[in-house]
TORTI-689137 format. One record per residue (C-alpha): residue number from 1; residue in three letters; z, y, x. Coordinates in Angstrom, 2 decimals. Each point is the difference from the previous one (the first is absolute). Layout:
! TORTI-689137
> NUM; ALA; Z; Y; X
...
This chain:
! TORTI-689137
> 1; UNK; 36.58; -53.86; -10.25
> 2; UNK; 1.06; -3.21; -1.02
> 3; UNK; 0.59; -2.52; 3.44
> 4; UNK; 1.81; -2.89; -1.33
> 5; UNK; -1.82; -2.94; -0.40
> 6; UNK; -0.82; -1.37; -3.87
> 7; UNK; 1.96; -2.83; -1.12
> 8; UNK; -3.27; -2.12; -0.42
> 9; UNK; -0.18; 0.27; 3.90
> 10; UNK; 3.51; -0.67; 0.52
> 11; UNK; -0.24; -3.65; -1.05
> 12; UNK; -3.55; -0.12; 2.71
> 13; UNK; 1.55; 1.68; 2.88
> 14; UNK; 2.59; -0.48; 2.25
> 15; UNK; 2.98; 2.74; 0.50
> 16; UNK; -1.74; 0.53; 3.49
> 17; UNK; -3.52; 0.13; -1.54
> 18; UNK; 0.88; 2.31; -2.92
> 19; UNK; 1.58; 2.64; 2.99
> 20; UNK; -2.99; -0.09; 1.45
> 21; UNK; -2.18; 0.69; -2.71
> 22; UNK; 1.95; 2.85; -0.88
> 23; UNK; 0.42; 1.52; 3.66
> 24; UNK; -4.14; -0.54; -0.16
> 25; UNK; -0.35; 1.26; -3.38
> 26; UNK; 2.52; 3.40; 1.27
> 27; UNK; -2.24; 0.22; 2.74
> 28; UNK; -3.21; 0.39; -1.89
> 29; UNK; 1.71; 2.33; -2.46
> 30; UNK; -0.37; -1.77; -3.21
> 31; UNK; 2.35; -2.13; -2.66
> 32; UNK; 0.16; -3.44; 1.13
> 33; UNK; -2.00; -1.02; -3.51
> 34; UNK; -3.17; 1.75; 1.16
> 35; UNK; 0.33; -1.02; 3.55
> 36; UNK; 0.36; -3.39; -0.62
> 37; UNK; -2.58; 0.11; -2.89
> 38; UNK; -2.68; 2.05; 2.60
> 39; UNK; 0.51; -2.84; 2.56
> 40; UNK; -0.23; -3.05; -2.83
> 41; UNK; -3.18; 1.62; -1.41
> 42; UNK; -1.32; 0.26; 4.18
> 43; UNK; 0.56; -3.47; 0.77
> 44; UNK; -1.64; -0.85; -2.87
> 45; UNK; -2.84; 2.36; 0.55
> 46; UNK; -0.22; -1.57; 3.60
> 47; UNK; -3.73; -0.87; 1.29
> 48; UNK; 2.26; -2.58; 2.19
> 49; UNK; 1.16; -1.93; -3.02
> 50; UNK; -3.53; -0.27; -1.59
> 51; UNK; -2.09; -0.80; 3.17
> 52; UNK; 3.04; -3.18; 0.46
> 53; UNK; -0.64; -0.82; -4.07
> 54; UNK; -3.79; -0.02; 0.66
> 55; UNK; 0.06; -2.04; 3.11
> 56; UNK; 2.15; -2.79; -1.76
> 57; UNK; -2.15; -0.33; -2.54
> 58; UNK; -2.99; -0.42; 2.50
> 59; UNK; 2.18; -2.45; 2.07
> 60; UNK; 0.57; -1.85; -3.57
> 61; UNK; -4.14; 0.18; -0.65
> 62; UNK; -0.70; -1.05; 3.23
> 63; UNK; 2.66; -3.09; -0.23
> 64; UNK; -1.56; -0.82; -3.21
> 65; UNK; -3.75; -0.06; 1.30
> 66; UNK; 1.35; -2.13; 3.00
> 67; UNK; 1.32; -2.56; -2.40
> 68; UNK; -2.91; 0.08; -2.08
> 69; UNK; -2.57; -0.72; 2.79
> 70; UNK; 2.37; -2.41; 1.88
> 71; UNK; 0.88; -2.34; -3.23
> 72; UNK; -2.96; 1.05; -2.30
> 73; UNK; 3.18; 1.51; -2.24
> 74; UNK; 2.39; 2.64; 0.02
> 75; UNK; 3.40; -0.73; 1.12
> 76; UNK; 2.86; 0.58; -2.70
């Protein structure tokens, strides 16, 4: 099993960070490619991340309908 971290990630993470990810990695039993490639794909699979993109686009409709009724035009 391959625990050293790829050289892409070297130039991303710390020396600290990178011994962490591959104490983490040891501990889950996989190579430190799929670990950190299971955890990229579940942050960006997280229900968190798209409820925060869908509120800020509500917060920019909503800012954009206040401007329009306030000033009879939306604001740039």
């Amino acid at each position: 099993m391959d625990n050293q971290v790829p050289a892409a990630l070297e130039q991303l993470l710390t020396p600290a960070e990178q011994k962490q990810v591959e104490w983490a990695a040891a501990v889950a039993g996989q190579p430190v490619v799929s670990f950190v490639r299971d955890a990229v794909l579940a942050a960006a699979a997280d229900p968190l991340i798209a409820a925060l993109d869908q509120a800020a686009d509500r917060v920019a409709d909503l800012r954009g309908f206040s401007e329009t009724a306030r000033h009879g035009h939306a604001a740039a």
